[in-house]
MIPAGU-94986 format. One record per residue (C-alpha): x, y, z; residue number from 1; residue in one letter. Coordinates in pm, 1 decimal. Layout:
# residues N
[rec [X Y Z] NUM A]
...
END
This chain:
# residues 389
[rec [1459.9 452.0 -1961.1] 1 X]
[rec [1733.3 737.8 -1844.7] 2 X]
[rec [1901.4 685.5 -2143.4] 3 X]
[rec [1621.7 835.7 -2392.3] 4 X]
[rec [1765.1 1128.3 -2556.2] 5 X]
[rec [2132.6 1031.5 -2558.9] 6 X]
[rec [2356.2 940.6 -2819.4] 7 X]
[rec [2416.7 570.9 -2848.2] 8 X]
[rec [2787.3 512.9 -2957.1] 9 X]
[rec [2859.0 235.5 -3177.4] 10 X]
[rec [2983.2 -34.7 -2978.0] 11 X]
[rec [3372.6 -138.1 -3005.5] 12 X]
[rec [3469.8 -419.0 -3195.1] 13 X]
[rec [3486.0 -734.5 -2981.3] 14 X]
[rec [3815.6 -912.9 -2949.2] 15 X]
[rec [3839.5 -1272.8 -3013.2] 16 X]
[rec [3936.4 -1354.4 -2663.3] 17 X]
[rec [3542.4 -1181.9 -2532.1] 18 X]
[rec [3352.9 -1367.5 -2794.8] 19 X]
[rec [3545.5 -1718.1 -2667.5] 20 X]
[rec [3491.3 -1602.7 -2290.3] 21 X]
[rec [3106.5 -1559.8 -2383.1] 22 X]
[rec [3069.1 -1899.6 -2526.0] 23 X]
[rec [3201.0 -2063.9 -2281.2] 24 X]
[rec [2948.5 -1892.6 -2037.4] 25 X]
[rec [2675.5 -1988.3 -2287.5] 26 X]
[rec [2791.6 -2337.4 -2245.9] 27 X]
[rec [2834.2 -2333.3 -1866.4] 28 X]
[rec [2455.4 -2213.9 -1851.9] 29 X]
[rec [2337.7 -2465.8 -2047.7] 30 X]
[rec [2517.2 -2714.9 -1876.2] 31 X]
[rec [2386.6 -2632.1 -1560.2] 32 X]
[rec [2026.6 -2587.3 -1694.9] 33 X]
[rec [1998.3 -2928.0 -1820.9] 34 X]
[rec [2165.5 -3045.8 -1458.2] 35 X]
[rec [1877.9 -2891.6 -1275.7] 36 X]
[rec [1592.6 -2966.0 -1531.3] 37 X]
[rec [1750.2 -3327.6 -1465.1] 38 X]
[rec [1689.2 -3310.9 -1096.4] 39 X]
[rec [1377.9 -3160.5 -1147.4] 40 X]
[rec [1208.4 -3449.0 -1383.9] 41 X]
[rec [1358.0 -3727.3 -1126.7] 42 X]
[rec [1213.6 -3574.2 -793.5] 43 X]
[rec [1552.0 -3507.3 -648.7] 44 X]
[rec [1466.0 -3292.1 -390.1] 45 X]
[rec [1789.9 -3274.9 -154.6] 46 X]
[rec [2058.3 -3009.4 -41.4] 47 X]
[rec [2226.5 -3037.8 -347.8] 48 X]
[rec [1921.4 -2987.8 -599.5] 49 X]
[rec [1853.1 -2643.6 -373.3] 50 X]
[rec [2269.8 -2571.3 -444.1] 51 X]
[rec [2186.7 -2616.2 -801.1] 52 X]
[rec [1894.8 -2409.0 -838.1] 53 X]
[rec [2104.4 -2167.3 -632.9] 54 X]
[rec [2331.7 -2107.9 -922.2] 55 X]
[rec [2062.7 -2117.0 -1222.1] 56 X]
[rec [1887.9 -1845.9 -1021.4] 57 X]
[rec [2156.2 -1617.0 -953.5] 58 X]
[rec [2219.2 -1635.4 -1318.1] 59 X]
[rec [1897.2 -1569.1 -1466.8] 60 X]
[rec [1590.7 -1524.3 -1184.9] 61 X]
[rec [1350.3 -1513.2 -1424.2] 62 X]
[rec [1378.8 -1901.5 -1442.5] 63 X]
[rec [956.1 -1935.4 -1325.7] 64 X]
[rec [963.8 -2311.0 -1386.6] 65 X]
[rec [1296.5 -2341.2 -1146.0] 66 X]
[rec [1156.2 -2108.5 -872.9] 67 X]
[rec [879.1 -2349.2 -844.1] 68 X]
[rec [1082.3 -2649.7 -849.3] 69 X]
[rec [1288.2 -2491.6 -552.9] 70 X]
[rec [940.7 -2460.3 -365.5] 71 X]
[rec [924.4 -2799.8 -358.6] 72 X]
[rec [1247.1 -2877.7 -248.1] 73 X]
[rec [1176.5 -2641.2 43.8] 74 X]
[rec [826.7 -2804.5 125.9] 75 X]
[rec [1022.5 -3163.1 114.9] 76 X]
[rec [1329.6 -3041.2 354.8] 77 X]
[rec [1085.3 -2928.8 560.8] 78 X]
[rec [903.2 -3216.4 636.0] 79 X]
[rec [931.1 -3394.7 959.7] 80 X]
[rec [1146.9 -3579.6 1074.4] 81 X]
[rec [1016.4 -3907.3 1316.6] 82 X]
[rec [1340.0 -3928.0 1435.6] 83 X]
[rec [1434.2 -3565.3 1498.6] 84 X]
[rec [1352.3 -3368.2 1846.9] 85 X]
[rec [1085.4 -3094.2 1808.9] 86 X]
[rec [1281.8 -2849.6 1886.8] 87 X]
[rec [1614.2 -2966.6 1714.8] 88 X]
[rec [1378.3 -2962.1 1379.9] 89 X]
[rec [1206.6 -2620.3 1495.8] 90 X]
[rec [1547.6 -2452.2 1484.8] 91 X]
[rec [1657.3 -2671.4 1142.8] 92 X]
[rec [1327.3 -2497.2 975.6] 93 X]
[rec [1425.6 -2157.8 1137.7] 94 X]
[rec [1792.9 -2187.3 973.4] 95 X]
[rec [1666.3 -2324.7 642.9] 96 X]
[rec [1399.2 -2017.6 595.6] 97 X]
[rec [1614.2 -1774.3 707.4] 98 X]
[rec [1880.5 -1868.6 477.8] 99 X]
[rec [1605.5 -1847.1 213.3] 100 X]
[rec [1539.9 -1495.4 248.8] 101 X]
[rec [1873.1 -1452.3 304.9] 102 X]
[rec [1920.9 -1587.0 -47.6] 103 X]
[rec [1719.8 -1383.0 -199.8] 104 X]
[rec [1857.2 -1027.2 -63.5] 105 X]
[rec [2121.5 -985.7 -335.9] 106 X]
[rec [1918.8 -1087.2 -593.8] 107 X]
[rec [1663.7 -837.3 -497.3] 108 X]
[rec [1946.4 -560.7 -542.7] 109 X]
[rec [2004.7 -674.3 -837.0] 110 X]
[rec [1636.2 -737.8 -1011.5] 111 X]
[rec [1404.8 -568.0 -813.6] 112 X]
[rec [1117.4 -557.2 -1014.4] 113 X]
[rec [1127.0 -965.0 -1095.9] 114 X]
[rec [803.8 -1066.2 -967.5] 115 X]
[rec [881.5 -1438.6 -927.0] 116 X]
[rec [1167.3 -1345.8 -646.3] 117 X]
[rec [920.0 -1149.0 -446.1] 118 X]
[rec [634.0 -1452.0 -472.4] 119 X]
[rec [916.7 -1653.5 -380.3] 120 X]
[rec [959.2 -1439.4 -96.7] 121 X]
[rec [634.4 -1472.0 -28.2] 122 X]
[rec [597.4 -1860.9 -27.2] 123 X]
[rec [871.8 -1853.5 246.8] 124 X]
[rec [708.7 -1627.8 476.7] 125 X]
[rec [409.2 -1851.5 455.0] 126 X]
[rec [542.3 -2143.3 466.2] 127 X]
[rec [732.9 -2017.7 795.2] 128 X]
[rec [345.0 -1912.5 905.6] 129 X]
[rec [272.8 -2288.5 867.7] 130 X]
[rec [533.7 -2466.5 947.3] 131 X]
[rec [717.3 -2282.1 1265.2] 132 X]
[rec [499.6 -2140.8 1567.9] 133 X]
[rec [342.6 -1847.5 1578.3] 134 X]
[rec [569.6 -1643.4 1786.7] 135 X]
[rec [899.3 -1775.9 1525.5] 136 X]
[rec [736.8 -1691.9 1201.9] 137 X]
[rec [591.3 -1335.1 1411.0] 138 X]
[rec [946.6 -1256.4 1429.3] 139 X]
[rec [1033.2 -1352.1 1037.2] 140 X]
[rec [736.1 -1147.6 931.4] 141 X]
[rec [846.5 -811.9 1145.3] 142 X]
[rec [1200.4 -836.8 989.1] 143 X]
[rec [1033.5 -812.8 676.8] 144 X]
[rec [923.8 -458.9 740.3] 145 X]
[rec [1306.5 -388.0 730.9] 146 X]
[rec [1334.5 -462.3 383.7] 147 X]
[rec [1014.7 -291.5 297.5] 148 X]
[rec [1166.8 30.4 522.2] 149 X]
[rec [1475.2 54.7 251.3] 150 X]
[rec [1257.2 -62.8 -84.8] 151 X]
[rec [1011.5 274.4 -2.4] 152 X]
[rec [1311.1 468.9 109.5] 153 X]
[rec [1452.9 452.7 -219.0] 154 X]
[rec [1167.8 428.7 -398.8] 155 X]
[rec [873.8 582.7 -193.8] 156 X]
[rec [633.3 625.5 -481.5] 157 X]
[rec [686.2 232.7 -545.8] 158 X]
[rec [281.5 102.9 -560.3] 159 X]
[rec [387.4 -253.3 -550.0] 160 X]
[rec [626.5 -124.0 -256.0] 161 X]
[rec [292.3 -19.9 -67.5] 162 X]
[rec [90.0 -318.2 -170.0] 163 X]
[rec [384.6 -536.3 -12.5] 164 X]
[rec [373.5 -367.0 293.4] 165 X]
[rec [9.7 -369.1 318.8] 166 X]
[rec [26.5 -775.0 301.4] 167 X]
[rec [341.7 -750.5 566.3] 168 X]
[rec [152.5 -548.8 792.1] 169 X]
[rec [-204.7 -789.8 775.1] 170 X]
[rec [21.2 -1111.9 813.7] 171 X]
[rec [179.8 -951.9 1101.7] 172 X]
[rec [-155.7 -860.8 1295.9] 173 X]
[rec [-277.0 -1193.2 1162.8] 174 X]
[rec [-2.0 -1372.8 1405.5] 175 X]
[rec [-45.5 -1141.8 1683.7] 176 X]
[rec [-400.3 -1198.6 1722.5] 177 X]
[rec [-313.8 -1580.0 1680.4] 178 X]
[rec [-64.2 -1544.6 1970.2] 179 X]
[rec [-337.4 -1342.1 2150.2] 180 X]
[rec [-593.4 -1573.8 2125.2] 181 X]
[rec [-385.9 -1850.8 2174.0] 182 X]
[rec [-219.0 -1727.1 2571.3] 183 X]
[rec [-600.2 -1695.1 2670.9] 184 X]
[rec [-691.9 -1886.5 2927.5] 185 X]
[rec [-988.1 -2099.5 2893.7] 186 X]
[rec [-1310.8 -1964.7 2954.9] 187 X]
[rec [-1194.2 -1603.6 2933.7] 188 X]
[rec [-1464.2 -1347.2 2752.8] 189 X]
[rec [-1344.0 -1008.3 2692.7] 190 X]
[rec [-1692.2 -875.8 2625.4] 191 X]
[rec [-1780.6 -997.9 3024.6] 192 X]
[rec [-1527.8 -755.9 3104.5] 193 X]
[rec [-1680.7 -467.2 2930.7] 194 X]
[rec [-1535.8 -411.2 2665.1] 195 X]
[rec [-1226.1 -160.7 2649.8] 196 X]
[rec [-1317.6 17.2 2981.1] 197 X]
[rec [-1282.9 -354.8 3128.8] 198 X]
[rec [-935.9 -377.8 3065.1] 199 X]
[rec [-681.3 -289.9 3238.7] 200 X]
[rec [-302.4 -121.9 3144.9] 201 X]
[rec [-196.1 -468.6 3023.1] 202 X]
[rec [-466.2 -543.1 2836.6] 203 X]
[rec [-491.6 -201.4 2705.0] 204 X]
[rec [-77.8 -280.6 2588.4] 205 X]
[rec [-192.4 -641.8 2430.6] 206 X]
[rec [-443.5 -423.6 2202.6] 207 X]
[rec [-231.5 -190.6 2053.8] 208 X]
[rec [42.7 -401.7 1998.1] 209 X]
[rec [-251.7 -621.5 1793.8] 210 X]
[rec [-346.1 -316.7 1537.2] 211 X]
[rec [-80.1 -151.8 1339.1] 212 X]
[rec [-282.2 72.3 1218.3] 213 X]
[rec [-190.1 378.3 1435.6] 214 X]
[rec [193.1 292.9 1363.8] 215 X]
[rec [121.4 294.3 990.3] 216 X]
[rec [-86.3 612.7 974.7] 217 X]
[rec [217.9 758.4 1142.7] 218 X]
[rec [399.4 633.7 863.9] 219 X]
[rec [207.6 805.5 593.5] 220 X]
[rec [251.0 1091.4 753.4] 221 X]
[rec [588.7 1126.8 739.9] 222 X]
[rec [605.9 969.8 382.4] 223 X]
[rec [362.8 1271.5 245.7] 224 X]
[rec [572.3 1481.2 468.7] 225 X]
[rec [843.5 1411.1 215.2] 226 X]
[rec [651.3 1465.7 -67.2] 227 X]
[rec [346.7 1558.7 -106.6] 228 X]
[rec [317.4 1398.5 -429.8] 229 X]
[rec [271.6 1089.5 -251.3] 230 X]
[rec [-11.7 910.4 -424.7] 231 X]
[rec [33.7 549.1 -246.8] 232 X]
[rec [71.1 731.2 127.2] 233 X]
[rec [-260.9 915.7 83.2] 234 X]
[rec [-410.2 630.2 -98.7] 235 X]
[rec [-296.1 378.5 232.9] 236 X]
[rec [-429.1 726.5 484.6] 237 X]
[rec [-769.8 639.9 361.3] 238 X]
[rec [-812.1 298.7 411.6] 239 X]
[rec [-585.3 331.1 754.4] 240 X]
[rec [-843.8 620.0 855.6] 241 X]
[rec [-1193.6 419.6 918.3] 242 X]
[rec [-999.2 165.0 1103.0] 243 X]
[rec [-803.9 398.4 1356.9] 244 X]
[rec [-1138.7 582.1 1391.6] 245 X]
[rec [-1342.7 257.1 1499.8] 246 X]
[rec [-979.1 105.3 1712.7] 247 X]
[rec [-1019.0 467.0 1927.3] 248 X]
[rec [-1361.7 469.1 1972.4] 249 X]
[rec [-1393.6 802.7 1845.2] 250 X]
[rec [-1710.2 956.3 1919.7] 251 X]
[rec [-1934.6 1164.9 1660.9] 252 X]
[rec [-1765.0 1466.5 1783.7] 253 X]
[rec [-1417.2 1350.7 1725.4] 254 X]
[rec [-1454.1 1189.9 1406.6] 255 X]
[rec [-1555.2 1558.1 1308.0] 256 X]
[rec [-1284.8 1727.5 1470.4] 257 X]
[rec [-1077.2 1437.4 1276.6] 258 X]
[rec [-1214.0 1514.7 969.2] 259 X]
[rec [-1153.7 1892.5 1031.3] 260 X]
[rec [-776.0 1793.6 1080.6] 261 X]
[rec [-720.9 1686.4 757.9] 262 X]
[rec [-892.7 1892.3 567.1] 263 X]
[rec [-691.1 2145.2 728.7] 264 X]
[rec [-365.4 1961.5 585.0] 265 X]
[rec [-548.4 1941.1 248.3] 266 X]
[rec [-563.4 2312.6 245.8] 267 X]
[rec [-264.0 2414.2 306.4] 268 X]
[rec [-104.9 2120.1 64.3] 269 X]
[rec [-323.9 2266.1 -235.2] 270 X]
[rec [-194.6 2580.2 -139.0] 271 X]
[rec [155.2 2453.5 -161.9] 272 X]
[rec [73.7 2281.4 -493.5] 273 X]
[rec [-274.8 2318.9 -660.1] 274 X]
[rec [-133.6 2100.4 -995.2] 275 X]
[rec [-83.0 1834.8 -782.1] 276 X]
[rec [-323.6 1552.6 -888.8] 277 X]
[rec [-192.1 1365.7 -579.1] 278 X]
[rec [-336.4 1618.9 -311.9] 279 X]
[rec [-635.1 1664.2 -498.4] 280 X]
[rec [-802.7 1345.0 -539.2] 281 X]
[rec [-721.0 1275.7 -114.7] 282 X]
[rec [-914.8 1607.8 -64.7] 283 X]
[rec [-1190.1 1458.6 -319.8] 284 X]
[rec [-1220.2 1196.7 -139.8] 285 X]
[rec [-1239.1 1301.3 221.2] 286 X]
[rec [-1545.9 1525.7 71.8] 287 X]
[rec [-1727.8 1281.5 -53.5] 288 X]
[rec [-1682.8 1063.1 220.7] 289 X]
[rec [-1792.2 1326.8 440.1] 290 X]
[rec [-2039.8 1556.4 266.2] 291 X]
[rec [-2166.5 1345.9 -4.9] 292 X]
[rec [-2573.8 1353.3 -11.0] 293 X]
[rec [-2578.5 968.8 9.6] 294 X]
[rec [-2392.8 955.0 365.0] 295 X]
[rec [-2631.2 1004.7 636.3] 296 X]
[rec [-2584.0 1064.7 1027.1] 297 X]
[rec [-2511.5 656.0 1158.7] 298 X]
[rec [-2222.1 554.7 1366.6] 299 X]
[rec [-2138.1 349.0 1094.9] 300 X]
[rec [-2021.9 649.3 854.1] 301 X]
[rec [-1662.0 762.2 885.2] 302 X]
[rec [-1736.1 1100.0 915.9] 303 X]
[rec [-2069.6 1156.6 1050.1] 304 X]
[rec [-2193.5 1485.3 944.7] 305 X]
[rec [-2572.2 1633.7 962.9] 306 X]
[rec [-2675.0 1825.6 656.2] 307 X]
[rec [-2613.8 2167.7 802.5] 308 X]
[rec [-2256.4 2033.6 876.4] 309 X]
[rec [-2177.8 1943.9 535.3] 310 X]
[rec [-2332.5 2202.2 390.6] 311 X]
[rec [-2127.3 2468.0 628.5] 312 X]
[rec [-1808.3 2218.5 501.3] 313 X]
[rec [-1814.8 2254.0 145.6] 314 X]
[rec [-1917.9 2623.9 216.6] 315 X]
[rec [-1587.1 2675.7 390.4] 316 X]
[rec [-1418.8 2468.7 99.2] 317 X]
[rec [-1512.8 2672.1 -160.1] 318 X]
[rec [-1423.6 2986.3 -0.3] 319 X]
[rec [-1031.3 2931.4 23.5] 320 X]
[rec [-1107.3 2748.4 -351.3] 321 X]
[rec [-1215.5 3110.6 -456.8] 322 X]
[rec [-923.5 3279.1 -311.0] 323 X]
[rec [-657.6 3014.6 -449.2] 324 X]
[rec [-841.5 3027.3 -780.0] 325 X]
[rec [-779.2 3420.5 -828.7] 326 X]
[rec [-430.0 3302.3 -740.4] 327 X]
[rec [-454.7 3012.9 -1006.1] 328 X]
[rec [-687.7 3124.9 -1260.7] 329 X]
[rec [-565.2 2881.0 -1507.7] 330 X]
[rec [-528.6 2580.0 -1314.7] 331 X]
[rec [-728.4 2298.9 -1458.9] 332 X]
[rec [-741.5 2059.4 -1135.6] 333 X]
[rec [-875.6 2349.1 -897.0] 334 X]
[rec [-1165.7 2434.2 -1165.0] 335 X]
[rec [-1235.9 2030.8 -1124.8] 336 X]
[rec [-1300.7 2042.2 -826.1] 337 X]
[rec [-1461.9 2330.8 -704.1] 338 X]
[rec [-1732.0 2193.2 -995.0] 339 X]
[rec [-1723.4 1856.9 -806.5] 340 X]
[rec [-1795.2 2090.0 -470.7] 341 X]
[rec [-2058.7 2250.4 -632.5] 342 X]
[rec [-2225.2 1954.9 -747.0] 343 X]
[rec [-2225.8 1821.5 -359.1] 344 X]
[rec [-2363.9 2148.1 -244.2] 345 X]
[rec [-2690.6 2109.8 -524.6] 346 X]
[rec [-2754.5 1739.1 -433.8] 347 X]
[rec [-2817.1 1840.8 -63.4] 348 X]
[rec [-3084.9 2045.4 -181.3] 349 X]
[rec [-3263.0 2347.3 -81.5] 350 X]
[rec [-3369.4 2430.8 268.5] 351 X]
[rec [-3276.7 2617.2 521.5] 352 X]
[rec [-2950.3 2431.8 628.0] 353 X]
[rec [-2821.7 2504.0 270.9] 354 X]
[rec [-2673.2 2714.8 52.0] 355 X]
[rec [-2931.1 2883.8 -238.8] 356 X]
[rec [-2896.9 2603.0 -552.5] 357 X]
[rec [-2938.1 2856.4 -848.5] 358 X]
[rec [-2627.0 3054.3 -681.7] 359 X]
[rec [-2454.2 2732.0 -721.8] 360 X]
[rec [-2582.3 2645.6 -1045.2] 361 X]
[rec [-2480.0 2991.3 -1208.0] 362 X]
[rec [-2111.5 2944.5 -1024.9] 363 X]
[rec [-2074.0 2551.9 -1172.2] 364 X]
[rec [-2158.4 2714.3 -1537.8] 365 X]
[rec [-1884.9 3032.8 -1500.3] 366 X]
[rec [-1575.7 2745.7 -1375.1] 367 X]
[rec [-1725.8 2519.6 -1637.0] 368 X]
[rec [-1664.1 2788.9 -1938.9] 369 X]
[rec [-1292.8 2879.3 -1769.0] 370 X]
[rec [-1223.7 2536.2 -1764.3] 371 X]
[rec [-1324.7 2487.0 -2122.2] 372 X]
[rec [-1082.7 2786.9 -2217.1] 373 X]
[rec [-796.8 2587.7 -1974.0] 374 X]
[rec [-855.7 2252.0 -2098.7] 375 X]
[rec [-998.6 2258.5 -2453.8] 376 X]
[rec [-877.9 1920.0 -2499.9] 377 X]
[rec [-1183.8 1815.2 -2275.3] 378 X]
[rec [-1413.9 2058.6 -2427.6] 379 X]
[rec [-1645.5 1809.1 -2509.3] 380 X]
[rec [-1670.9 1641.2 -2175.1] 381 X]
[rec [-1691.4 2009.0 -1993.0] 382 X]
[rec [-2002.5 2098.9 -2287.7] 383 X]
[rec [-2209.0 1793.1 -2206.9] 384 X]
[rec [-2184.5 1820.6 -1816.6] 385 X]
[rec [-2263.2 2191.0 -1894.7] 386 X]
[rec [-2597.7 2111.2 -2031.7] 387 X]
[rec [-2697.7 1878.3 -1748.7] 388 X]
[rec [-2670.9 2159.5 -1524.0] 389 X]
END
């Protein structure tokens, strides 16, 4: 809370006028609580019972049992009509989701950590997936990425935030691939045509507009450009990263130059902050995704590397560690993982593509007592992994 820390002042005596004004918002609540659990045990699912649940919401969204009462108001005004033109009841379901949402904007502002409005919100973009075409609920889901534009704005650290915009983003390829598939005509094989060098500009258009995955890995970018403390925007890089890799067709030589990117970035961001936990565990785990003795040389690895490759990787990873370390002598996350670099150099063995094991070995012992003098609290953990070495 921001208030820890300051003085609480008593609070002022309360007139009799407030106290009267209170109760007779007690009483209005309860009132309308027992009108909607009313309409809710009799299966009155009309305009007015959506009013009323309106009001009881707006009061106190935390109301589970009424948010799933107004579901099934929703799921009954939205049945169809016999009587009603298609289209007449396509734009009826259009106006009565969008006012939904709508709805639920202010409330939002208001209690933005309530889980039940955001499943709510959730039911209605799904139930637009089912109930209006493709190309409609397409357009309700991309909206949505407005509202997830201003949540991470404010709060860009949010991990719900990210996880909501992860489910946004799939639901939105989801649709285009449906509309895809759908406009095909009949017969029509893509892999008769080759593949990607088959297709032409327009078909080359259709594809990208399919993935988002370029457009979000853009995104992180700028988001860790803001901050490199970032943890959800280097957390989403790494599961964008495989599938950009795979959507280009990157070859073997420019997943490495890839990989060589952004470890690049990650040296320069430890530079800028070597306490940063953040940074740290995105470099750990482009290295063991990369170098890690367990990968081997298949298209089917991110980051392809031979064994003289990794080995000449965590070479040149441990020799700006060194330098930043004489910089940093007492800085317990840079000890970490240099020892965790180490430890990938010894478990590619000895040969000549690598780097002398004993050397190592005598290196992962020195950081290990310097990080027991730095982090004594872990002294234990740091003696143990000592003696395994």
């Amino acid at each position: 809370m921001t208030s820890h820390g300051v003085p609480r002042s008593s609070a002022a005596p309360r007139t009799p006028e407030a106290i009267e004004a209170d109760l007779r918002k007690i009483e209005a609540y309860n009132t309308l609580v027992s009108e909607v659990q009313a309409l809710k045990s009799t299966n009155t699912y009309s305009q007015d019972s959506l009013s009323s649940t309106s009001s009881l919401l707006k009061q106190n969204p935390e109301f589970n049992t009424i948010w799933n009462f107004r579901r099934r108001i929703i799921l009954h005004l939205l049945s169809p009509v016999p009587e009603a033109v298609s289209q007449e009841e396509e734009k009826d379901k259009i106006s009565l989701l969008s006012s939904e949402l709508t709805f639920l904007i202010p409330l939002l502002q208001n209690f933005p950590k309530c889980y039940w409005i955001w499943n709510y919100r959730l039911f209605i973009l799904q139930t637009a997936s089912s109930n209006l075409s493709s190309a409609t609920a397409l357009n309700l889901w991309k909206s949505e990425m407005g509202l997830v534009n201003k949540m991470l704005s404010r709060d860009s650290r949010n991990f719900h935030g990210w996880g909501y915009r992860r489910y946004i983003v799939q639901n939105i390829e989801n649709l285009q691939k449906q509309i895809k598939s759908a406009s095909k005509p009949e017969g029509t094989d893509d892999s008769v045509e080759g593949g990607r060098e088959g297709k032409g500009q327009e078909g080359e258009e259709e594809e990208e507009e399919e993935s988002l995955a370029e457009q979000e890995f853009a995104y992180t970018t700028a988001m860790y450009g803001k901050d490199l403390s970032n943890f959800s925007a280097w957390h989403n890089r790494s599961k964008l990263i495989p599938r950009i890799l795979l959507e280009r067709g990157a070859t073997i030589e420019e997943r490495r130059t890839f990989l060589d990117g952004e470890l690049g970035e990650m040296q320069t961001a430890v530079y800028t902050d070597p306490y940063d936990q953040s940074i740290q565990l995105y470099n750990h785990w482009l290295l063991l995704e990369s170098c890690s003795s367990s990968s081997n040389t298949t298209t089917d690895k991110v980051f392809p590397l031979t064994t003289s490759q990794k080995s000449e990787t965590l070479v040149r990873t441990l020799e700006w560690m060194r330098e930043l370390l004489d910089e940093e002598p007492e800085c317990r996350l840079l000890l970490e993982e240099m020892i965790f670099v180490g430890g990938l150099l010894r478990e590619l063995g000895d040969s000549e593509e690598t780097v002398d094991g004993e050397e190592i070995r005598a290196d992962m012992k020195g950081w290990l007592e310097k990080l027991m003098q730095v982090d004594p609290m872990r002294g234990g953990r740091w003696r143990e992994l000592q003696a395994r070495l």
